[in-house]
C-alpha positions as a Markdown table, in Angstrom:
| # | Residue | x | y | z |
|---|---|---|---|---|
| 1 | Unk | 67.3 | 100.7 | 302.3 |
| 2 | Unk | 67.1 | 101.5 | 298.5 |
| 3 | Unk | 69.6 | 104.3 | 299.0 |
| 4 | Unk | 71.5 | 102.4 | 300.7 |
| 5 | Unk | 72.1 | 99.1 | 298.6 |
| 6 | Unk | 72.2 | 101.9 | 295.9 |
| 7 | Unk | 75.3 | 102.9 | 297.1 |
| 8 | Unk | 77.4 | 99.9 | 297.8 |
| 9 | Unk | 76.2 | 99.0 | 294.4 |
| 10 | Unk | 78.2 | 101.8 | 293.1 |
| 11 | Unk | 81.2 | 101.6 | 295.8 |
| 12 | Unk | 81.7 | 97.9 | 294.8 |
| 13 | Unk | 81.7 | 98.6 | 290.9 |
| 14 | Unk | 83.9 | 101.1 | 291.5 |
| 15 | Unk | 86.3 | 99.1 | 293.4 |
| 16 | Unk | 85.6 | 96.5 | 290.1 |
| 17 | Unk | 86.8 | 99.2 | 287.4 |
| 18 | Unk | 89.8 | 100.6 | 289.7 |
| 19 | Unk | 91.2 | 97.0 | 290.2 |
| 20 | Unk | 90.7 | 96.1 | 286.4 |
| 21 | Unk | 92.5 | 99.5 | 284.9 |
| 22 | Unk | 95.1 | 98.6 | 287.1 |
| 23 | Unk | 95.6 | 95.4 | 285.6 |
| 24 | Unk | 95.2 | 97.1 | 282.4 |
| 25 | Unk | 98.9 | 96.4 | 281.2 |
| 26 | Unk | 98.2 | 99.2 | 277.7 |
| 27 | Unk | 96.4 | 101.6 | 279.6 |
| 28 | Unk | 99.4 | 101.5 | 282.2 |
| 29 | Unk | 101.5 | 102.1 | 279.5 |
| 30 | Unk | 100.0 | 104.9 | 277.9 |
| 31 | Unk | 99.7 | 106.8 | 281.3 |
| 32 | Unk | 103.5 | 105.8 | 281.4 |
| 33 | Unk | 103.8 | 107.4 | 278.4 |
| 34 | Unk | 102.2 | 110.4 | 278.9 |
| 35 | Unk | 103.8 | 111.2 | 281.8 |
| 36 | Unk | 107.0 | 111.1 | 279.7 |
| 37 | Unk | 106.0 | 113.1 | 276.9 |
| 38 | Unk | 104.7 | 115.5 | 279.4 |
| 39 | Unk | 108.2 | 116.3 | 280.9 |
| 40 | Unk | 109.5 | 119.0 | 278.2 |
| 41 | Unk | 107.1 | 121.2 | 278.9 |
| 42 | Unk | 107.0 | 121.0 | 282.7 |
| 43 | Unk | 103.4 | 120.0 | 282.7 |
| 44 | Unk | 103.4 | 119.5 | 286.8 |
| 45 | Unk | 104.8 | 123.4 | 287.1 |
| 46 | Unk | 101.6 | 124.4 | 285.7 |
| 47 | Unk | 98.9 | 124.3 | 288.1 |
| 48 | Unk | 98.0 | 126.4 | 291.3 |
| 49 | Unk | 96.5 | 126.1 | 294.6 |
| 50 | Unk | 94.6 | 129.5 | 296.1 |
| 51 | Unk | 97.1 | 131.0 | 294.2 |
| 52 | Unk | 100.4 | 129.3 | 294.8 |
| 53 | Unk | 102.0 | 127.2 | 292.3 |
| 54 | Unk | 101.7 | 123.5 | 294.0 |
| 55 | Unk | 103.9 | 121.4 | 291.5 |
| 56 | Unk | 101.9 | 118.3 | 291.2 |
| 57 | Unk | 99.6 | 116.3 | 289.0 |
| 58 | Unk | 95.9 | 117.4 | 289.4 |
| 59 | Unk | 95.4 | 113.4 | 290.2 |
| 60 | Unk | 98.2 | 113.1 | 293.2 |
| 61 | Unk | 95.9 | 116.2 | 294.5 |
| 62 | Unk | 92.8 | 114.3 | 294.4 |
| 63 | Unk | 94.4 | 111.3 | 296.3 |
| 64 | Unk | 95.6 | 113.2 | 299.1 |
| 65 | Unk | 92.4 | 115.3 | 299.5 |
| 66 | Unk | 90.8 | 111.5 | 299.7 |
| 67 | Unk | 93.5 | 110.4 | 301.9 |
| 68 | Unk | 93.7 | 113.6 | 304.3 |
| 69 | Unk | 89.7 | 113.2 | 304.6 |
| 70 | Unk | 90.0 | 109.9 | 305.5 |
| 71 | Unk | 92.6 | 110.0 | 308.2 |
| 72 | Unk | 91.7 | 113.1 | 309.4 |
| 73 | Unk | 95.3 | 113.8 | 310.9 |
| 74 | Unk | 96.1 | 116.5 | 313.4 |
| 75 | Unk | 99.3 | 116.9 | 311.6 |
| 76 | Unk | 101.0 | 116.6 | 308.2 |
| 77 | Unk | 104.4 | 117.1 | 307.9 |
| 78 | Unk | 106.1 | 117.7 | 304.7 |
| 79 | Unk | 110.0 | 117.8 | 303.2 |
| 80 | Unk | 110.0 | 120.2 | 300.3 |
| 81 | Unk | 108.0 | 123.6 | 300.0 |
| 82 | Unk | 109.5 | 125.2 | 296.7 |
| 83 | Unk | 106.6 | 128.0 | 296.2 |
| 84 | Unk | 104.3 | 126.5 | 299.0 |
| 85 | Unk | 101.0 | 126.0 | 297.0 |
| 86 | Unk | 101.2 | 122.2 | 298.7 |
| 87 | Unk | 101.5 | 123.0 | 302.0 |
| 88 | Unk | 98.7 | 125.6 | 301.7 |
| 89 | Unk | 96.6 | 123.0 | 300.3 |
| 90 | Unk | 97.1 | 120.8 | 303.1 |
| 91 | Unk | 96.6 | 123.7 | 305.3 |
| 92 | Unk | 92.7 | 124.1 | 303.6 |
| 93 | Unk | 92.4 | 120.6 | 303.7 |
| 94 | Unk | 92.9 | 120.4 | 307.3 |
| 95 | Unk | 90.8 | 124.0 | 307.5 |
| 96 | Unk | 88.0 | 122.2 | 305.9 |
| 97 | Unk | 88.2 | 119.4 | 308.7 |
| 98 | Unk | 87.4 | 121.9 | 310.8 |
| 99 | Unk | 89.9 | 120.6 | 313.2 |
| 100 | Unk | 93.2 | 122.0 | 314.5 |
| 101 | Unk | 95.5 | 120.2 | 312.3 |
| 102 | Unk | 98.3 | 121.6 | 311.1 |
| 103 | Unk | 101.4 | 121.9 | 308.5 |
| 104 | Unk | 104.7 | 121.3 | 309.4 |
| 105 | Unk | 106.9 | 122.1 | 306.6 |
| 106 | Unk | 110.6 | 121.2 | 306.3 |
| 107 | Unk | 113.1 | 123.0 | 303.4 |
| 108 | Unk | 117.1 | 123.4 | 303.0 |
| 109 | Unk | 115.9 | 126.8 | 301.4 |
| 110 | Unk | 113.1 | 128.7 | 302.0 |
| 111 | Unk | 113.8 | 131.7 | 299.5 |
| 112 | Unk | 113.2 | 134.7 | 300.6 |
| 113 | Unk | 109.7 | 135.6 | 297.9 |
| 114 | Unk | 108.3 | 132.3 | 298.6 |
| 115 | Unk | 108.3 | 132.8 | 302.3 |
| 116 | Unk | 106.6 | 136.1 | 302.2 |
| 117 | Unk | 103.6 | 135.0 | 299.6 |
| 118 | Unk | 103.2 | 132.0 | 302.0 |
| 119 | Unk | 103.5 | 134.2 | 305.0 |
| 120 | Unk | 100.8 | 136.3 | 303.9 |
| 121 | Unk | 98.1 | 134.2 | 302.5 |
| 122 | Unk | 95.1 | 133.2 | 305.1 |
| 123 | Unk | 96.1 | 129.7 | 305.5 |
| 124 | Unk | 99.6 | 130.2 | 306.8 |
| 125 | Unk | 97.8 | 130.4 | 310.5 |
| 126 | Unk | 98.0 | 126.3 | 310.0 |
| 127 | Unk | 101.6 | 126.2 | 309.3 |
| 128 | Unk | 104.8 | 126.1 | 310.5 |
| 129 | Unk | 107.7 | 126.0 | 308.4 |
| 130 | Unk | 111.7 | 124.5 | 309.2 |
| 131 | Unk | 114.5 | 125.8 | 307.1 |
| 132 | Unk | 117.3 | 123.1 | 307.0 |
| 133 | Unk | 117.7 | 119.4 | 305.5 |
| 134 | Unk | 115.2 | 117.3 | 306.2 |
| 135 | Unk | 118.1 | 114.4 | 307.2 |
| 136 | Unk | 120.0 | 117.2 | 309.2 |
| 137 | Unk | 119.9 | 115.6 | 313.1 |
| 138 | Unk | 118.8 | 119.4 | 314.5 |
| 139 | Unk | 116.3 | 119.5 | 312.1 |
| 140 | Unk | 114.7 | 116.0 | 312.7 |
| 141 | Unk | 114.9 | 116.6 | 316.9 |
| 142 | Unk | 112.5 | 120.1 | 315.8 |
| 143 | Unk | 110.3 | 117.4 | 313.8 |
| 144 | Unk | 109.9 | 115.6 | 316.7 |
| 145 | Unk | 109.4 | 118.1 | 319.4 |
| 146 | Unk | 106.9 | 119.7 | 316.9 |
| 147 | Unk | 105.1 | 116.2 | 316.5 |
| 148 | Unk | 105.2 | 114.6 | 320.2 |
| 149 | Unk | 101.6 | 115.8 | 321.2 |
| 150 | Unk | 100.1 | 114.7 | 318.0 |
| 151 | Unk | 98.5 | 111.7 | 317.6 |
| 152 | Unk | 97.5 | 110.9 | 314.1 |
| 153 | Unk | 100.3 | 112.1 | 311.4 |
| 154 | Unk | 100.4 | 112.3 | 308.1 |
| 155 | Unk | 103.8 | 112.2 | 305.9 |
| 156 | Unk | 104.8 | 113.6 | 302.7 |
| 157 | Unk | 108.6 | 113.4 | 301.3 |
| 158 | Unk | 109.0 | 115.7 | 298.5 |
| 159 | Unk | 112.2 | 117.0 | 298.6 |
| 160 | Unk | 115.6 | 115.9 | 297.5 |
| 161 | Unk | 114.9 | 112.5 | 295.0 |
| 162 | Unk | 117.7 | 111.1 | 295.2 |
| 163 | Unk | 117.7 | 107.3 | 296.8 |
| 164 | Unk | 120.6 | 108.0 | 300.0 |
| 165 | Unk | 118.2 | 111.2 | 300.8 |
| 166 | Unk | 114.7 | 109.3 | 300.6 |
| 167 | Unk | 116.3 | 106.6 | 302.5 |
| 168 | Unk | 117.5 | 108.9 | 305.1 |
| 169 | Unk | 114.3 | 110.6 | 305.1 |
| 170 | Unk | 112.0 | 107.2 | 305.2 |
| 171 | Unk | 114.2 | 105.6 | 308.7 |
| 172 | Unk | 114.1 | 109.2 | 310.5 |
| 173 | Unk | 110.2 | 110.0 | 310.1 |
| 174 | Unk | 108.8 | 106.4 | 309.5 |
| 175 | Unk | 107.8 | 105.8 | 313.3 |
| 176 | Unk | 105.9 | 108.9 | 313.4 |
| 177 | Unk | 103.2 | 107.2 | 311.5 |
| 178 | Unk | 100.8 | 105.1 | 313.5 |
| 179 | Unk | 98.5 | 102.3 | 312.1 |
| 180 | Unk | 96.3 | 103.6 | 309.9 |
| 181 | Unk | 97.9 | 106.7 | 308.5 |
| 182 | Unk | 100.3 | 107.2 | 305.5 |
| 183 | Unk | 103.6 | 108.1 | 304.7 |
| 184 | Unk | 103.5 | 109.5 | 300.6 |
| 185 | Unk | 106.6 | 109.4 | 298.7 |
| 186 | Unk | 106.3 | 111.4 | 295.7 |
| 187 | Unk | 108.1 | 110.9 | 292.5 |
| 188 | Unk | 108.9 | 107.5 | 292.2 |
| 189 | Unk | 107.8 | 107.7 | 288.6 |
| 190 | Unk | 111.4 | 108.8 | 288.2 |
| 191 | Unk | 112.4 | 104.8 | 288.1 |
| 192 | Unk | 109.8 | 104.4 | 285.6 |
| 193 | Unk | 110.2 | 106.9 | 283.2 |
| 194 | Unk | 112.9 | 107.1 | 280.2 |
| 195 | Unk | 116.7 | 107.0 | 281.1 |
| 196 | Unk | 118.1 | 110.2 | 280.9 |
| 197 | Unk | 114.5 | 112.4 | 281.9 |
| 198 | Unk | 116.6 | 114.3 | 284.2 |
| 199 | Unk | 120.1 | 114.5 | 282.5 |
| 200 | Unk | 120.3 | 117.4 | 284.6 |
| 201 | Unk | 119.3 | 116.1 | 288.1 |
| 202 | Unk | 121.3 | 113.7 | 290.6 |
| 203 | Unk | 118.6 | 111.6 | 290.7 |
| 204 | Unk | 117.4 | 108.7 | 287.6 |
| 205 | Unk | 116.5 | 105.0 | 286.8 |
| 206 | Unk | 118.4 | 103.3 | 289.9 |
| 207 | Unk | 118.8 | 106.3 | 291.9 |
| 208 | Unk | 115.4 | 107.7 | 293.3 |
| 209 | Unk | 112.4 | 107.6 | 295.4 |
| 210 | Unk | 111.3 | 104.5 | 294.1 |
| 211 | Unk | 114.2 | 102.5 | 294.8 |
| 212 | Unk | 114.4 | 104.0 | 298.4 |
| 213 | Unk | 111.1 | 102.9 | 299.1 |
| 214 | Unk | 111.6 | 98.8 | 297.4 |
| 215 | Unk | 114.8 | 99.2 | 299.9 |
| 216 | Unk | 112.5 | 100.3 | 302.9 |
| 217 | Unk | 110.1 | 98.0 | 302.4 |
| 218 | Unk | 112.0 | 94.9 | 302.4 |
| 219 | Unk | 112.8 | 95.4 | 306.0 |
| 220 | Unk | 110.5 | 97.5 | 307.7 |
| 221 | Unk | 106.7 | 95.5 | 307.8 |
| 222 | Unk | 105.1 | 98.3 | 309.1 |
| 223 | Unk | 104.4 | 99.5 | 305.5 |
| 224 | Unk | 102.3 | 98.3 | 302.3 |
| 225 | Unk | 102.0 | 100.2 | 299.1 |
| 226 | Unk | 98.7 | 101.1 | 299.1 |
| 227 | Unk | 98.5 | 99.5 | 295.0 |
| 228 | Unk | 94.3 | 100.5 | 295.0 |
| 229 | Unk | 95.5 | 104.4 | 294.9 |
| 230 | Unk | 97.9 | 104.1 | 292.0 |
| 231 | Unk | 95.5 | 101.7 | 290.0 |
| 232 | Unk | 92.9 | 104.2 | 290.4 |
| 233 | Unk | 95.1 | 107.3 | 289.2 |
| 234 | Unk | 97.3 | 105.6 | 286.4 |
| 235 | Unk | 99.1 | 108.8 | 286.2 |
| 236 | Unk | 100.7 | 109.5 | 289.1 |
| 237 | Unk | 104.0 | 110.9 | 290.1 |
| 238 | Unk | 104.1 | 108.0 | 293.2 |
| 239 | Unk | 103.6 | 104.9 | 291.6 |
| 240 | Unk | 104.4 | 102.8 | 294.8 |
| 241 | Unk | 104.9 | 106.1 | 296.8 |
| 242 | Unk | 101.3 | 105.6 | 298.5 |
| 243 | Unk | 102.2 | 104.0 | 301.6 |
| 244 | Unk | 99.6 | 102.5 | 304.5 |
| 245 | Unk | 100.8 | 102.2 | 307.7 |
| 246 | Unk | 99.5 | 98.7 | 308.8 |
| 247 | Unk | 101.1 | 98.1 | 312.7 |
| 248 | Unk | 101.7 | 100.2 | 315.0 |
């Protein structure tokens, strides 16, 4: 009995300190501000996963390891592999479930070096990967195919930021997630950040993630930003981009 009212002690004062940081207007700020600063020198570029660069913060890792362990999904589907080192972690994630989840990967290019390093590494038995646009009709019909058996999915749109594409992306793969589940959106912080971050991008302040998931959500009911994930980060690239499927 100790042990347990130990533990809800702690569980509760955690829940405490996440919901008061996230009120914490300065702190938010200076996260805010980090994440800007951090931008020259391609501070997400910088870290790996079992050897594949994974192009994320170390914190957005840490939520979706929480997130895949609590949902426990049969499948995760992705838009946007680059040099793989996400979809591989996924793929251990899922490994360590012990389960037989898998990857489903989506990318308009799969370059050539990319596909053989992910092709040979141990956990490529738990993916599959789609080269094409993720908003392509072909493309989606493969998503679904793919998907139809599975019962508990778990989303992740990472490729083109831009809001039309996001958009796109959040009607066509939306209804795959069931009550329960999530459906990420990653770099929203785009909206947030300085104007003129990515002077040499099609995507900045009105024009990205963010504003494809305000646009989303004001019709579709299905969804809630899941605000307990981004107060407990600060810095995060999906501010807003954690989203809890609430009705099936």
């Amino acid at each position: 009995m100790h042990y347990m009212d130990s533990t809800n002690k702690f569980e509760v004062e955690k829940i405490k300190n996440i919901n008061k940081q996230g009120n914490d207007k300065k702190l938010k700020k200076l996260a805010t501000r980090f994440m800007a600063q951090s931008i020259p020198y391609k501070y997400t570029y910088n870290f790996d996963w079992l050897g594949r660069p994974i192009i994320q913060l170390p914190q957005d890792i840490i939520a979706m390891q929480e997130i895949i362990w609590k949902v426990k999904p049969d499948l995760i589907i992705e838009t946007g592999i680059a040099h793989g080192g996400s979809i591989l972690f996924y793929a251990s994630m899922l490994e360590l479930l012990g389960s037989n989840g898998h990857v489903l990967a989506v990318d308009i290019d799969i370059r050539k070096h990319n596909r053989a390093k992910i092709e040979k590494h141990p956990m490529f038995k738990r993916i599959t990967m789609i080269e094409g646009s993720s908003t392509n009709d072909r493309v989606a019909k493969q998503v679904y195919t793919f998907a139809k058996k599975r019962k508990r999915i778990l989303i992740a749109l990472d490729s083109l930021h831009t809001h039309d594409h996001v958009s796109k992306e959040l009607a066509l793969y939306s209804p795959l997630v069931k009550k329960g589940s999530y459906l990420v959106v990653f770099d929203t912080a785009i909206e947030d950040l300085p104007r003129g971050s990515f002077s040499d991008r099609p995507w900045g302040k009105g024009n990205n993630p963010k504003t494809a998931v305000w646009e989303f959500l004001r019709t579709n009911k299905r969804f809630l930003i899941d605000q307990s994930i981004q107060s407990k980060l600060l810095i995060t690239v999906a501010p807003d981009g954690y989203l809890k499927c609430v009705k099936d």
